[in-house]
Backbone as CSV, one residue per row, in Angstrom:
resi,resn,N_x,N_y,N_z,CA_x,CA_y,CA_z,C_x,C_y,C_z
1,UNK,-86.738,-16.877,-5.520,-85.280,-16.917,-5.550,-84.754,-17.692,-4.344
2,UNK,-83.977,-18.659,-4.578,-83.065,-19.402,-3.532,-82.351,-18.951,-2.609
3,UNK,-82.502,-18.734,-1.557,-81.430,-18.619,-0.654,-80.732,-19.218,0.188
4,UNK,-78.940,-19.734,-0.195,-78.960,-20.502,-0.071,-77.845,-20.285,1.251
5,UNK,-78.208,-18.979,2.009,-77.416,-18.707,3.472,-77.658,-19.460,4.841
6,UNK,-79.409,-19.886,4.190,-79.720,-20.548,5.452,-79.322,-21.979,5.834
7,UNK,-78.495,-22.170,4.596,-78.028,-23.854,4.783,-76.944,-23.828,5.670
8,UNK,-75.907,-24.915,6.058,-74.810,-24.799,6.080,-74.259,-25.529,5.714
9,UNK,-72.776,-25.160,5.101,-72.014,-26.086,4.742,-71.830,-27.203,5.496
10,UNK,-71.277,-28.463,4.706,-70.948,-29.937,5.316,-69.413,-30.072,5.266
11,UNK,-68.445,-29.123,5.878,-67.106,-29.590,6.252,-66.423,-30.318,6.047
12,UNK,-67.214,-31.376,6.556,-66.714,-32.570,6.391,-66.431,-33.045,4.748
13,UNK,-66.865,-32.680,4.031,-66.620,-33.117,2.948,-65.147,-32.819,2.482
14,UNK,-64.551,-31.806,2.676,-63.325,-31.271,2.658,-62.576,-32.395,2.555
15,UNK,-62.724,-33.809,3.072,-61.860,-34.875,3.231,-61.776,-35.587,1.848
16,UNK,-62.861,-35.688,1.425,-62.750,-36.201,0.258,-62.433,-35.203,-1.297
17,UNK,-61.629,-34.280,-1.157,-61.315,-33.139,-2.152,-59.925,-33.390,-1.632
18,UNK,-58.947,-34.561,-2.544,-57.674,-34.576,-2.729,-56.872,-33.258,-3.032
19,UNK,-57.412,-32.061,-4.245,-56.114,-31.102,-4.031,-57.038,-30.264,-4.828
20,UNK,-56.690,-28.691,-5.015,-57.363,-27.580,-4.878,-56.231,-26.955,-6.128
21,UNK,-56.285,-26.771,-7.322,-55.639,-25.414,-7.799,-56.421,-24.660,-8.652
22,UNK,-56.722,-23.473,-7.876,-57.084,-22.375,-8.992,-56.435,-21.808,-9.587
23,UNK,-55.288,-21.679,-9.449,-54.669,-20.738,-10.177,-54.261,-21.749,-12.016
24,UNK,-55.257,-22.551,-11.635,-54.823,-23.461,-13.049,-56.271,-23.065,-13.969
25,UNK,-57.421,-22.690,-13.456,-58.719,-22.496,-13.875,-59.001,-21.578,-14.629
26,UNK,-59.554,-20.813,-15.700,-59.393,-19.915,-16.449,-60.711,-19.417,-15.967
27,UNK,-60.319,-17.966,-15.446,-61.609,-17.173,-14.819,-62.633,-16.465,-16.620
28,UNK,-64.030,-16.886,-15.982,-64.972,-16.347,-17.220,-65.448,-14.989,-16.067
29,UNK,-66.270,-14.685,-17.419,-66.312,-13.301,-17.030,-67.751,-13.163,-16.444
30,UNK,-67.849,-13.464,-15.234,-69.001,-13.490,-14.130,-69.360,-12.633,-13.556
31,UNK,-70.281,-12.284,-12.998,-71.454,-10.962,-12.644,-70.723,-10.766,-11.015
32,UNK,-70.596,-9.281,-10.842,-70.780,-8.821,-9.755,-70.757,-7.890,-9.901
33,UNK,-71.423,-6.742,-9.477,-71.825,-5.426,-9.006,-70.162,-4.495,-9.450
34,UNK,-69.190,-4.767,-8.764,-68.381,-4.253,-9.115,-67.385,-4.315,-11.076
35,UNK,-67.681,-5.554,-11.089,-67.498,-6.066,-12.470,-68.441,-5.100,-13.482
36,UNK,-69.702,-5.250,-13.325,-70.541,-4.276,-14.089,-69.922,-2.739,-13.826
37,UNK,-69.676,-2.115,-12.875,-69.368,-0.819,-13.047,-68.164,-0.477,-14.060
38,UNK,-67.083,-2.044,-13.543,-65.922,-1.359,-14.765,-66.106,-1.774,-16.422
39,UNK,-66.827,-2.236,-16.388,-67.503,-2.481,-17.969,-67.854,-1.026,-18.262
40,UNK,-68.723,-0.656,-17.390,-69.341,0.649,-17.854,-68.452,2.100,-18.311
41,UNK,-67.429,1.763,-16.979,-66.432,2.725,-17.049,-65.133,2.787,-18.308
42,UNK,-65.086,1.620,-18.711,-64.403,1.463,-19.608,-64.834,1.633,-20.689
43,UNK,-65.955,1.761,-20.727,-66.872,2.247,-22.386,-67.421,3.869,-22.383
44,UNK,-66.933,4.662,-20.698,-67.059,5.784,-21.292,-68.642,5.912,-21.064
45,UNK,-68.740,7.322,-20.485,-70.960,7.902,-20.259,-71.312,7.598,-21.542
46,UNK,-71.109,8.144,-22.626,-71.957,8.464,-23.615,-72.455,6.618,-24.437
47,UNK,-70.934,6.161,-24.166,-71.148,5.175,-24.980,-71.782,3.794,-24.339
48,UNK,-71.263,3.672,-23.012,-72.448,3.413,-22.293,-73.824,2.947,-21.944
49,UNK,-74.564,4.632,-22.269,-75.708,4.995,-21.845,-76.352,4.280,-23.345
50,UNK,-75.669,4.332,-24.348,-76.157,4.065,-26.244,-76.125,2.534,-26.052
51,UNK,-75.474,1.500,-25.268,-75.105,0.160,-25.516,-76.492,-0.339,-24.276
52,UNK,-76.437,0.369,-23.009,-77.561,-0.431,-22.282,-79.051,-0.040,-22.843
53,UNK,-79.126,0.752,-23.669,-80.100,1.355,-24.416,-80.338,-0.155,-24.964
54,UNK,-79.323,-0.070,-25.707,-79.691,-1.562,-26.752,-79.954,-2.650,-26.157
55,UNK,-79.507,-3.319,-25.159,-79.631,-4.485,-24.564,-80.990,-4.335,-23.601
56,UNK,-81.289,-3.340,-23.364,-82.846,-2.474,-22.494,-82.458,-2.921,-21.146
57,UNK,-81.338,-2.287,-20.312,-81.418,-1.997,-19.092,-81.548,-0.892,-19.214
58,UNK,-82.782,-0.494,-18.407,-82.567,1.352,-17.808,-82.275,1.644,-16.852
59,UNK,-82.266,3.003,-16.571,-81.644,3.528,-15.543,-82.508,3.388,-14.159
60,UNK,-83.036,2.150,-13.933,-83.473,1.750,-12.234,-82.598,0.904,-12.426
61,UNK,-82.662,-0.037,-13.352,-81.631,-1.452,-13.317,-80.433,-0.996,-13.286
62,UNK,-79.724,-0.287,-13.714,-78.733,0.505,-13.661,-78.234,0.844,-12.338
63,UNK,-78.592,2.138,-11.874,-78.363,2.120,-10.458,-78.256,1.044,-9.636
64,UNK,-79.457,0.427,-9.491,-79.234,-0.633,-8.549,-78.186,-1.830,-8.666
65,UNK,-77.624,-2.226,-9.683,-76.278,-2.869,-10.008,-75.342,-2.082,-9.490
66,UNK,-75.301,-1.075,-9.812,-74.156,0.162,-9.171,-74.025,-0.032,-7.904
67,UNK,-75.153,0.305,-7.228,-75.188,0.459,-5.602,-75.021,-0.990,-5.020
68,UNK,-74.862,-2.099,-5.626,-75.156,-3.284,-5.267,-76.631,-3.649,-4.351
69,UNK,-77.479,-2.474,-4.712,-78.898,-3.093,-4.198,-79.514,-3.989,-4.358
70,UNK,-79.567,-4.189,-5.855,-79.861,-5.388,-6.704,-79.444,-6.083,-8.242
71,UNK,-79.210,-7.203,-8.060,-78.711,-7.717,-8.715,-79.300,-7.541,-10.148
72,UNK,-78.107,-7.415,-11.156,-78.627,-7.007,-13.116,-79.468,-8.253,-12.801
73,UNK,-80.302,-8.720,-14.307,-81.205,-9.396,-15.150,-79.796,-10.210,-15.627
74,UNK,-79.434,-11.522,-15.581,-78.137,-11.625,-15.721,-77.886,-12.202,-17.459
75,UNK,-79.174,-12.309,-18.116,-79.040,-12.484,-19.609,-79.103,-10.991,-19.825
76,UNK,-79.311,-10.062,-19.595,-79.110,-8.712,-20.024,-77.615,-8.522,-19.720
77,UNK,-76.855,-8.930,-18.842,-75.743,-9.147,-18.565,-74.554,-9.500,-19.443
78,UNK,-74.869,-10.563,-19.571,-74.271,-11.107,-20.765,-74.629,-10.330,-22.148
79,UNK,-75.708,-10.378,-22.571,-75.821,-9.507,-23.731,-74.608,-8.096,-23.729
80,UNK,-74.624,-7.334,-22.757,-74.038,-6.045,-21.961,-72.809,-6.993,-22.259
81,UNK,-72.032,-7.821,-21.898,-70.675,-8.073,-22.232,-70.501,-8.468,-23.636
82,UNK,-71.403,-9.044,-24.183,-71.077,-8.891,-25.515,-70.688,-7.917,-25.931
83,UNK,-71.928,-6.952,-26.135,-72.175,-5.695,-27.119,-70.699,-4.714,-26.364
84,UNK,-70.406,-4.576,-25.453,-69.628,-4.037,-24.590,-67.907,-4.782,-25.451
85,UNK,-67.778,-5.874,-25.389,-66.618,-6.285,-26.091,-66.103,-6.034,-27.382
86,UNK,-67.458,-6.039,-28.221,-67.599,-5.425,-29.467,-66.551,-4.114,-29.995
87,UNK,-67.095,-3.213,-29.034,-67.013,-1.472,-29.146,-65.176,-1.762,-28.311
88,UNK,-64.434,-2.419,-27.513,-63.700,-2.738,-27.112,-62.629,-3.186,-27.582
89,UNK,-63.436,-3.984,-28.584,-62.466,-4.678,-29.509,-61.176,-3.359,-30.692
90,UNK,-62.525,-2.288,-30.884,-61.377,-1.106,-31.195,-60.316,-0.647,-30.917
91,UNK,-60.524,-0.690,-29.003,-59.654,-0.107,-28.524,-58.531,-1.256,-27.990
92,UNK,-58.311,-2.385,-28.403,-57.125,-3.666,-28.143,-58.046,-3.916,-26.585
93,UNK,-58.774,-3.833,-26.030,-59.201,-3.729,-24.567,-59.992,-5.930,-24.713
94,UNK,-59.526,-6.195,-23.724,-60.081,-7.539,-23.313,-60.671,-7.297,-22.104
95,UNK,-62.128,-7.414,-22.565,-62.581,-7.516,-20.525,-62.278,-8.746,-19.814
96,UNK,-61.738,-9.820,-20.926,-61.105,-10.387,-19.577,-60.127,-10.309,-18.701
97,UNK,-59.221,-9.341,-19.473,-58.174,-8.746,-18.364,-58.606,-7.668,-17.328
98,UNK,-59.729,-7.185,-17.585,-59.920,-5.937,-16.995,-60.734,-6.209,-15.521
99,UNK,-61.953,-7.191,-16.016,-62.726,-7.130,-14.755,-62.145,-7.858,-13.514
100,UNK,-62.032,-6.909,-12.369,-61.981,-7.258,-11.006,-62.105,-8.265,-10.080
101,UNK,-63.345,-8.835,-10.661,-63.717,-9.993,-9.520,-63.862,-11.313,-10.317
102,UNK,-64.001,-12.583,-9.752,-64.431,-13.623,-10.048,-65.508,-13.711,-9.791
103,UNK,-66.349,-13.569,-11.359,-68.313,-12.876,-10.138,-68.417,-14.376,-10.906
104,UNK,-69.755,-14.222,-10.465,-70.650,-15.537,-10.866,-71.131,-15.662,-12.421
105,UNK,-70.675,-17.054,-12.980,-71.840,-17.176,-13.900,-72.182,-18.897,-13.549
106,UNK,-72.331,-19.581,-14.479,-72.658,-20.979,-14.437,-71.601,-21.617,-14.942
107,UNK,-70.091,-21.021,-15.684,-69.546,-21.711,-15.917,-68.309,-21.677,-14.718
108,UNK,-68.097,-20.439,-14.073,-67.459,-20.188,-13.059,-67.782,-21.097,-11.859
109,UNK,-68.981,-21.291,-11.673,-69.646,-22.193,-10.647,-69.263,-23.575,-11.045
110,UNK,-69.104,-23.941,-12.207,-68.846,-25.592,-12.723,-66.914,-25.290,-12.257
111,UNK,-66.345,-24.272,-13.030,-64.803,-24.382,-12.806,-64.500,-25.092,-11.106
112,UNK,-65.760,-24.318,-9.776,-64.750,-24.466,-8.465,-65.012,-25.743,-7.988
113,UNK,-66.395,-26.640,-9.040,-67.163,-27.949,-9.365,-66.309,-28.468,-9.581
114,UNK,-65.539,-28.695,-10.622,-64.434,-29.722,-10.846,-63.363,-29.281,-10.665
115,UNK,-62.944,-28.409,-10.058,-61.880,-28.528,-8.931,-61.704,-29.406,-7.973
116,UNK,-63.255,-29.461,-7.385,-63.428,-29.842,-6.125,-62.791,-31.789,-6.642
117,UNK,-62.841,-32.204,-7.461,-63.494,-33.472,-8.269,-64.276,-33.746,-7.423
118,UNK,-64.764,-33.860,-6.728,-66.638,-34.105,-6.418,-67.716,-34.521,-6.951
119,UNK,-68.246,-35.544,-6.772,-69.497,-35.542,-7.725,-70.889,-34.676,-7.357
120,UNK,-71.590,-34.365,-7.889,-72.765,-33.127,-7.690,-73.357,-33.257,-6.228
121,UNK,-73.337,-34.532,-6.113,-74.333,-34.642,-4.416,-73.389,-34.391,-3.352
122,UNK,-72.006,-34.677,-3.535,-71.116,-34.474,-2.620,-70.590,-32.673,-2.601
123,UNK,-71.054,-32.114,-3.880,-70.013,-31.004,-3.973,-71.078,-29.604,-3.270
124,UNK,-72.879,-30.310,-3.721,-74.108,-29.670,-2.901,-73.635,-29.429,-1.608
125,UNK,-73.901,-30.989,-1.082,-73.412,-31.186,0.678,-72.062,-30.265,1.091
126,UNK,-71.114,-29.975,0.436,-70.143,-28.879,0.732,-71.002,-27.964,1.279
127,UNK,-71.385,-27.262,-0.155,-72.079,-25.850,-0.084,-73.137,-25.436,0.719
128,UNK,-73.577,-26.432,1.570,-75.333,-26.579,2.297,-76.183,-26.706,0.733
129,UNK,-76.141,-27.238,0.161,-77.255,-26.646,-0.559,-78.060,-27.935,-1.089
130,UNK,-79.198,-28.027,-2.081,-79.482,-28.835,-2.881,-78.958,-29.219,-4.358
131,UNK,-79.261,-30.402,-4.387,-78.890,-30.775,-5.781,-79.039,-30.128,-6.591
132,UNK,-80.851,-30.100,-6.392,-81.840,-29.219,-7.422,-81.327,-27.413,-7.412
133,UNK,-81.216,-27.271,-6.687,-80.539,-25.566,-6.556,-79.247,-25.750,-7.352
134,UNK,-78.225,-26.469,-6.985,-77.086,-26.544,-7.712,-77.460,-26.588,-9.192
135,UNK,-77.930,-28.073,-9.847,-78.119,-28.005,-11.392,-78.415,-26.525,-11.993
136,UNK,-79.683,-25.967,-10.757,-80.109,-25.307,-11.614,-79.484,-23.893,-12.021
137,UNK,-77.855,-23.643,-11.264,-77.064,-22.431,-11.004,-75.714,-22.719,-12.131
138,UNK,-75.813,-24.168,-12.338,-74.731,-24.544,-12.809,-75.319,-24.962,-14.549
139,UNK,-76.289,-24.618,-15.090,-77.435,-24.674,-16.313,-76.249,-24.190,-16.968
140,UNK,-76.014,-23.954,-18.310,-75.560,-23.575,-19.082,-76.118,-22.387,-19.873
141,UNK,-75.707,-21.486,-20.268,-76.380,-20.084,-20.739,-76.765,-20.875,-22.441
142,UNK,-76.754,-22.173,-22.996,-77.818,-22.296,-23.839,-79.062,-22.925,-23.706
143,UNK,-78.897,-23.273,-22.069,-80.429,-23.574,-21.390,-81.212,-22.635,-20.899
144,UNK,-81.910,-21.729,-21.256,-82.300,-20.445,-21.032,-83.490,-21.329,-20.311
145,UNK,-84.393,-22.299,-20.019,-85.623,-22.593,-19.904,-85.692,-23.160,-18.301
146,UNK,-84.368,-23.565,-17.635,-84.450,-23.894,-15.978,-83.349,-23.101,-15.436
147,UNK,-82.801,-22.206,-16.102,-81.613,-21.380,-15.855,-82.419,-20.556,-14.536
148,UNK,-81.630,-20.370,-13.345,-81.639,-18.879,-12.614,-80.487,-18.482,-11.920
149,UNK,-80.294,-17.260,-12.220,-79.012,-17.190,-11.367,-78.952,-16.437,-9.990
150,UNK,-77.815,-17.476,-9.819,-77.200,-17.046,-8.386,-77.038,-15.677,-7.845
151,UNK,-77.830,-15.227,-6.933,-77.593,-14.272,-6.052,-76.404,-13.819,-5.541
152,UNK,-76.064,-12.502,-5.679,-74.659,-12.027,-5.303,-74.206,-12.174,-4.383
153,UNK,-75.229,-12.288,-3.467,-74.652,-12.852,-1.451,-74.503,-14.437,-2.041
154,UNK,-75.377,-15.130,-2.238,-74.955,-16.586,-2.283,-73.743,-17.021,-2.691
155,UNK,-73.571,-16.181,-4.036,-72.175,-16.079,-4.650,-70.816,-15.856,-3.539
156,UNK,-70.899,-15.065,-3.369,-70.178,-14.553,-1.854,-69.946,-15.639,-0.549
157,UNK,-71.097,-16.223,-0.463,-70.932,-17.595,0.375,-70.274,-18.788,0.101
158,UNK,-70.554,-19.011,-1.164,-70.024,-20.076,-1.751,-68.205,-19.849,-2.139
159,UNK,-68.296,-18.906,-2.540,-66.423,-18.430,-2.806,-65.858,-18.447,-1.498
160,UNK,-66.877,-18.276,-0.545,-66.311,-18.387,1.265,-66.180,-19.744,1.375
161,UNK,-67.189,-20.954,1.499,-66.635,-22.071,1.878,-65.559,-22.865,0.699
162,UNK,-65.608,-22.217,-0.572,-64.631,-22.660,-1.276,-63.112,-22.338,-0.729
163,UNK,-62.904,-21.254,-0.312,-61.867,-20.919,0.334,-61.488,-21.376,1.480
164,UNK,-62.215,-22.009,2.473,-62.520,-22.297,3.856,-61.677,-24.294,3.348
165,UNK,-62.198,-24.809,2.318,-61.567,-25.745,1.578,-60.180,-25.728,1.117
166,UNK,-60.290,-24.627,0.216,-59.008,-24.234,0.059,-57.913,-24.672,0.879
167,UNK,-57.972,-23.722,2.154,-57.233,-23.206,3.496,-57.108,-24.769,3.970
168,UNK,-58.158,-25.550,4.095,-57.892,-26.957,4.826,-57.702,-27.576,4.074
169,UNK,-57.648,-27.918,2.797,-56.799,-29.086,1.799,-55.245,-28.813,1.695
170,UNK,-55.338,-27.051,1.612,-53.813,-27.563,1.335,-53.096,-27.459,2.980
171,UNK,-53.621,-26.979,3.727,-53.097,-27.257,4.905,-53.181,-29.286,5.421
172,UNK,-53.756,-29.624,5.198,-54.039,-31.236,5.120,-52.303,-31.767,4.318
173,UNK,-52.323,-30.973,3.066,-51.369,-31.769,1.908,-50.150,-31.488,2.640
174,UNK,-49.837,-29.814,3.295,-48.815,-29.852,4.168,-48.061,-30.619,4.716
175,UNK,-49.008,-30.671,5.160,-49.218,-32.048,7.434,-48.345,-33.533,6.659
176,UNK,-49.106,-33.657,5.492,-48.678,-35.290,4.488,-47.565,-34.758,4.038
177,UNK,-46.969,-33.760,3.609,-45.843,-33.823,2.766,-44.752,-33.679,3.743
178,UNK,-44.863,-32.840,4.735,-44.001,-33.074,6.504,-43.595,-34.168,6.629
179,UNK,-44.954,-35.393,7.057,-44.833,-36.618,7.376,-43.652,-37.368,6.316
180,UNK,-44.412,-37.234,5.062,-43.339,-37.881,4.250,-42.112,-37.924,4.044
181,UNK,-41.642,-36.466,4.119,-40.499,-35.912,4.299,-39.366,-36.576,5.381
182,UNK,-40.457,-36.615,6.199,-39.694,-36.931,7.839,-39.249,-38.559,7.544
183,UNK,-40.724,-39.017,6.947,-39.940,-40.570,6.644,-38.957,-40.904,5.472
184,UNK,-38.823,-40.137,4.562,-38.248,-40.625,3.530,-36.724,-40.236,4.426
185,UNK,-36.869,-39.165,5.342,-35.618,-38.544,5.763,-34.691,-39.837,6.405
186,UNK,-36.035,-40.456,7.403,-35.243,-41.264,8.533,-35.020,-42.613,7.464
187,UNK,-35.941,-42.974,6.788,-35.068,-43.863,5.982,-33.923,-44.141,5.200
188,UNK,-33.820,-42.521,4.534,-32.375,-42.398,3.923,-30.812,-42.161,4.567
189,UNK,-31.818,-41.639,6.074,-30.354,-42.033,6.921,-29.948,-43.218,7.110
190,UNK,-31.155,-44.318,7.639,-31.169,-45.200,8.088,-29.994,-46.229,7.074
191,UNK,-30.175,-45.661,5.836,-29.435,-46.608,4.481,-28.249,-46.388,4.578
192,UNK,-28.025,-44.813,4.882,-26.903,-44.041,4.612,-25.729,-44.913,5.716
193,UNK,-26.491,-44.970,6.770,-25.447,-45.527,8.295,-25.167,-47.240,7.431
194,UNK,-26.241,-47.647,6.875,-25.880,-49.365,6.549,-25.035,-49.350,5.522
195,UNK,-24.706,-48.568,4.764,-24.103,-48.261,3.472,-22.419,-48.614,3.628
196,UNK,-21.679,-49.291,2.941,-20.306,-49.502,3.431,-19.421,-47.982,3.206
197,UNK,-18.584,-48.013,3.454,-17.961,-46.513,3.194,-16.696,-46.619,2.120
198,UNK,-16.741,-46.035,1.112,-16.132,-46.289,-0.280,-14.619,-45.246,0.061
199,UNK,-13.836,-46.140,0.205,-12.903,-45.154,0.067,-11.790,-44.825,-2.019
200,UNK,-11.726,-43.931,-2.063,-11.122,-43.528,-3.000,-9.958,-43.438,-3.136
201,UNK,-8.860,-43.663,-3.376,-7.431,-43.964,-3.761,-7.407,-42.606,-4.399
202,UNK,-6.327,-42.260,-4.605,-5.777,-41.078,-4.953,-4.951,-41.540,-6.211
């Protein structure tokens, strides 16, 4: 398994990421420790305990998602949000309204990807990481054959320097829209004083 804490991010790249909106991105429904508990909770012990039956997490894998010791099997995961949406679907319930976090999957990882507009080697060098680590986090769940997923700390790192981007792009767009401001200001005075003065008759 990759770890990809020991890298560090490349900062510098921040310069070349013109503008940042998430709130335009449509969050999928990605793995984290806390995300799994309210799945669970929302389906209720009994019903639950009958659905991870089916998908075959037991109760070590279980716990340890709970406790955030260790991370689910993350195609058991997904299966678990299926079968879980299913039984949901009774009750009007969308887990996409419900779950908590922006956890990880591979398509969540592509959304903060083309945000960035970045191309893959530049958007790595952000993250510290490799190419080869990236492709292989950013696989698609119908590539089951080079797929692995991202670790919940890595996950955690990466939503950190995404934010760390965040914080300095739009603070950057600020600083430019000030500047602009200031000039469009002094120019429109500048017109305003050359401008003849219209008087109006009554």
């Amino acid at each position: 398994m990759t770890v990809y804490a020991k890298h560090k991010p490349d900062l510098s790249m921040i310069e070349e990421i013109g503008e940042l909106n998430p709130e335009a991105q449509v969050v999928g429904l990605g793995y984290t420790s806390a995300n799994y508990k309210k799945v669970l909770s929302l389906l209720g012990k009994d019903v639950s305990n009958s659905i991870l039956k089916s998908v075959k997490i037991d109760a070590q894998e279980s716990t340890d998602a709970k406790n955030n010791t260790k991370d689910l099997d993350y195609i058991k995961y997904e299966n678990l949000l299926i079968a879980a949406q299913k039984h949901l679907d009774k009750e009007g319930i969308n887990l996409r309204d419900e779950l908590p976090d922006f956890g990880y999957s591979p398509y969540n990882l592509a959304i903060i990807h083309a945000d960035t507009g970045l191309k893959q080697p530049d958007f790595a060098k952000l993250l510290g990481i490799s190419v080869v680590d990236l492709r292989r986090n950013l696989a698609t769940m119908t590539s089951f054959t080079h797929f692995e997923a991202m670790p919940s700390d890595t996950w955690s790192y990466v939503l950190t320097v995404y934010l760390q981007a965040l914080l300095a792009v739009d603070k950057r767009l600020r600083k430019r829209r000030t500047a602009q401001n200031r000039v469009f200001t002094e120019v429109s005075t500048e017109r305003a004083l050359r401008s003849p003065t219209i008087e109006i008759n009554a």
